[in-house]
C-alpha positions as CSV (number, residue, x, y, z in Angstrom):
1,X,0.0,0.0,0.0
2,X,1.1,3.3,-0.8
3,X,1.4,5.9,1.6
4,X,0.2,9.6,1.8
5,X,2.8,12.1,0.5
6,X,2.2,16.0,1.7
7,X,3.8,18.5,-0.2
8,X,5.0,21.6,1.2
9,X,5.2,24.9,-1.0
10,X,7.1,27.5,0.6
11,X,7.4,29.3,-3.0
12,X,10.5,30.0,-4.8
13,X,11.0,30.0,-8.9
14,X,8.6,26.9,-9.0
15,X,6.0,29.1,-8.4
16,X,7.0,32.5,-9.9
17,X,4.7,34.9,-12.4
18,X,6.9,37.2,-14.0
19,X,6.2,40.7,-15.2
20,X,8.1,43.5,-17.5
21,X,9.9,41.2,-19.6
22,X,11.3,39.6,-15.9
23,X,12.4,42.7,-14.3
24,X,9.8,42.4,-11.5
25,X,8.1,39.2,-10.2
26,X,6.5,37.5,-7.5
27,X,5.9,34.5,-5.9
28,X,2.3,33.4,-7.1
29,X,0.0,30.3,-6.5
30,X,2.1,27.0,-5.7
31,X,1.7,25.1,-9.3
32,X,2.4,21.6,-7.9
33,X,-1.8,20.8,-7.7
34,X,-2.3,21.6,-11.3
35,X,1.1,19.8,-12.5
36,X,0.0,16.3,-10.7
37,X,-3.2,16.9,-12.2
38,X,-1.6,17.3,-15.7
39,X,0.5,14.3,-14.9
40,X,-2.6,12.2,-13.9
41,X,-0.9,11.3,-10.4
42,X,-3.3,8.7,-8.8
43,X,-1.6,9.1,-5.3
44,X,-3.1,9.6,-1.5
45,X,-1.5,13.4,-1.2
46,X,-2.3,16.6,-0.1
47,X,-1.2,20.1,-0.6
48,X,-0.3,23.4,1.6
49,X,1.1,26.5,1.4
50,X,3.2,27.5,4.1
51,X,5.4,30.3,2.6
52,X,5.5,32.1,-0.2
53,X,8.8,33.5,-1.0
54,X,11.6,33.7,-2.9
55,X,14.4,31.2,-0.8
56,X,16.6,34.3,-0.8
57,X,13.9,35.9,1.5
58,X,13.7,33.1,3.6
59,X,14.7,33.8,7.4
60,X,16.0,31.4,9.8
61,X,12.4,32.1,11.3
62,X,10.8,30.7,8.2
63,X,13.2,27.7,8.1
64,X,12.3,27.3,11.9
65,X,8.8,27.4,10.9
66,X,8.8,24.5,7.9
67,X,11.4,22.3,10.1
68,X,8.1,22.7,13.1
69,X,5.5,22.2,10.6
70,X,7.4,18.7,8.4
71,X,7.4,17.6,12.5
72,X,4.4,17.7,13.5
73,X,3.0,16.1,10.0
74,X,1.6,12.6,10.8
75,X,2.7,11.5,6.9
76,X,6.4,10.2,6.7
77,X,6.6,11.0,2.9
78,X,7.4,14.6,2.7
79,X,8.4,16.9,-0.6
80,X,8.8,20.6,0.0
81,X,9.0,22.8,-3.2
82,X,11.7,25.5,-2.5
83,X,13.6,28.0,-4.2
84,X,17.0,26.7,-5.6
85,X,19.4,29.4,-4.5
86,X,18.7,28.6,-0.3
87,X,17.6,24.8,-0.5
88,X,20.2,22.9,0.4
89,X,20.5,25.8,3.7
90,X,17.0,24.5,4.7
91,X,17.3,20.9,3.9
92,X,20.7,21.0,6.4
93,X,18.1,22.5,9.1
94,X,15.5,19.7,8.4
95,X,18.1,16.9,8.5
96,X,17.4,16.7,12.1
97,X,14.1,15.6,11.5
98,X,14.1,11.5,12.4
99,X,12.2,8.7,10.8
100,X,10.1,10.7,7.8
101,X,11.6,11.0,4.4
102,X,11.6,14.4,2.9
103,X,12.7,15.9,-0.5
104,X,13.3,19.2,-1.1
105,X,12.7,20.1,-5.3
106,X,11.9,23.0,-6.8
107,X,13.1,24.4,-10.7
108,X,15.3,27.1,-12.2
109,X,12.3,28.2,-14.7
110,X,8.9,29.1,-13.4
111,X,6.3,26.0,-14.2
112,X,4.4,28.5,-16.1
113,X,7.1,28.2,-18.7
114,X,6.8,25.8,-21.6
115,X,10.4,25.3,-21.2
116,X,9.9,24.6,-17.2
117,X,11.9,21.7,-15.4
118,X,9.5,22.0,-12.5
119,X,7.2,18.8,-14.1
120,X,10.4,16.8,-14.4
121,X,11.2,17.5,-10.7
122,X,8.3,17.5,-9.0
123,X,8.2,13.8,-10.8
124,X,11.6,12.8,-9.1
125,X,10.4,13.6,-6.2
126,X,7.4,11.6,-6.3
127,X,9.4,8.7,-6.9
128,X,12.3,9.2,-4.9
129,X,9.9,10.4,-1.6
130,X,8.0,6.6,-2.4
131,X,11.7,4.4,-2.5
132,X,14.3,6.2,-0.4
133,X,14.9,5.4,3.0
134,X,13.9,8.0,5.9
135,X,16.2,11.4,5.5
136,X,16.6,14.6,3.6
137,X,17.3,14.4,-0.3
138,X,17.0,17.0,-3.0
139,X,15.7,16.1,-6.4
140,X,16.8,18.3,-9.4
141,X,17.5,17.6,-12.9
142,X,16.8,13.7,-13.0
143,X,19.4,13.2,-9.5
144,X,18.4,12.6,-6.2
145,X,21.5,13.7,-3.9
146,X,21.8,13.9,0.2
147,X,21.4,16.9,1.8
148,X,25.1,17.1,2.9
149,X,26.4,16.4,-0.5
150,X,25.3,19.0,-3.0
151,X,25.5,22.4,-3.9
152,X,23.9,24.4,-6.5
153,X,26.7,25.4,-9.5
154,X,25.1,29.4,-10.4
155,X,27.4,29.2,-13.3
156,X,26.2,26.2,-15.1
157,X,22.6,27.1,-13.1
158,X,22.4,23.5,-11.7
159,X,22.7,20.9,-8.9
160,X,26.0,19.0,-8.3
161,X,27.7,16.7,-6.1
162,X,30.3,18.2,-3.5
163,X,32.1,15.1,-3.7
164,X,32.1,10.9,-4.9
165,X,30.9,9.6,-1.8
């Protein structure tokens, strides 16, 4: 039997609507209901906002606030969409977080664009919240890494490994 997933949204370029050919933007509805929907996901989840901001906003309060919140979820399959630039600085906060599986995803265009990888990452996700073992992952661009092992590269706008574990 499959278990309930909760997603998370806590905003971030996932969820972006940008105005004046992208000179100004904000944060808008989290797109992660109509992408599953799209996808025709058939899974036990639900869906909450909790924040919606750009991870460069993000406060230690905020971080303090989605660590409390994963917590208290009853559900041990967790996937928080987050901003790329701060993710792996929130994933380090949950890692203390026992027994409940969490990924953090999120995408480098908004999912309003055609040329979004938000539906390919909110996919890993999916999959890799359903197989992995309890702990904190990140899911971008088709790799699923540990929290402690992975930075984002600005210059080649992507996620990498810090080292061959």
């Amino acid at each position: 039997m499959t278990q309930r997933l909760t997603f998370y949204c806590t905003g971030g370029t996932i969820d972006k609507v940008y105005y004046d050919n992208k000179r100004r933007f904000e944060v808008g509805e989290p797109q992660v209901q109509q992408i599953l929907e799209e996808a025709g996901v058939v899974l036990d989840y639900s869906i909450q906002s909790i924040l919606n901001k750009d991870s460069l906003d993000m406060t230690d309060r905020d971080r303090e606030y989605i660590v409390d919140t994963v917590e208290k979820d009853k559900n041990t399959a967790v996937i928080i969409t987050h901003g790329t630039d701060t993710m792996v600085k929130t994933a380090k906060r949950l890692s203390r977080i026992q027994n409940k599986t969490i990924v953090l995803t999120g995408a480098m265009q908004p999912a309003r664009f055609k040329s979004s990888d938000a539906v390919f990452n909110i996919g890993c996700a999916v999959l890799a919240v359903q197989i992995l073992k309890p702990g904190v992952y990140i899911a971008m661009h088709g790799r699923i890494f540990d929290y402690d092992n992975v930075r984002k590269n600005d210059a080649l706008n992507q996620f990498e490994e810090l080292n061959n574990k």
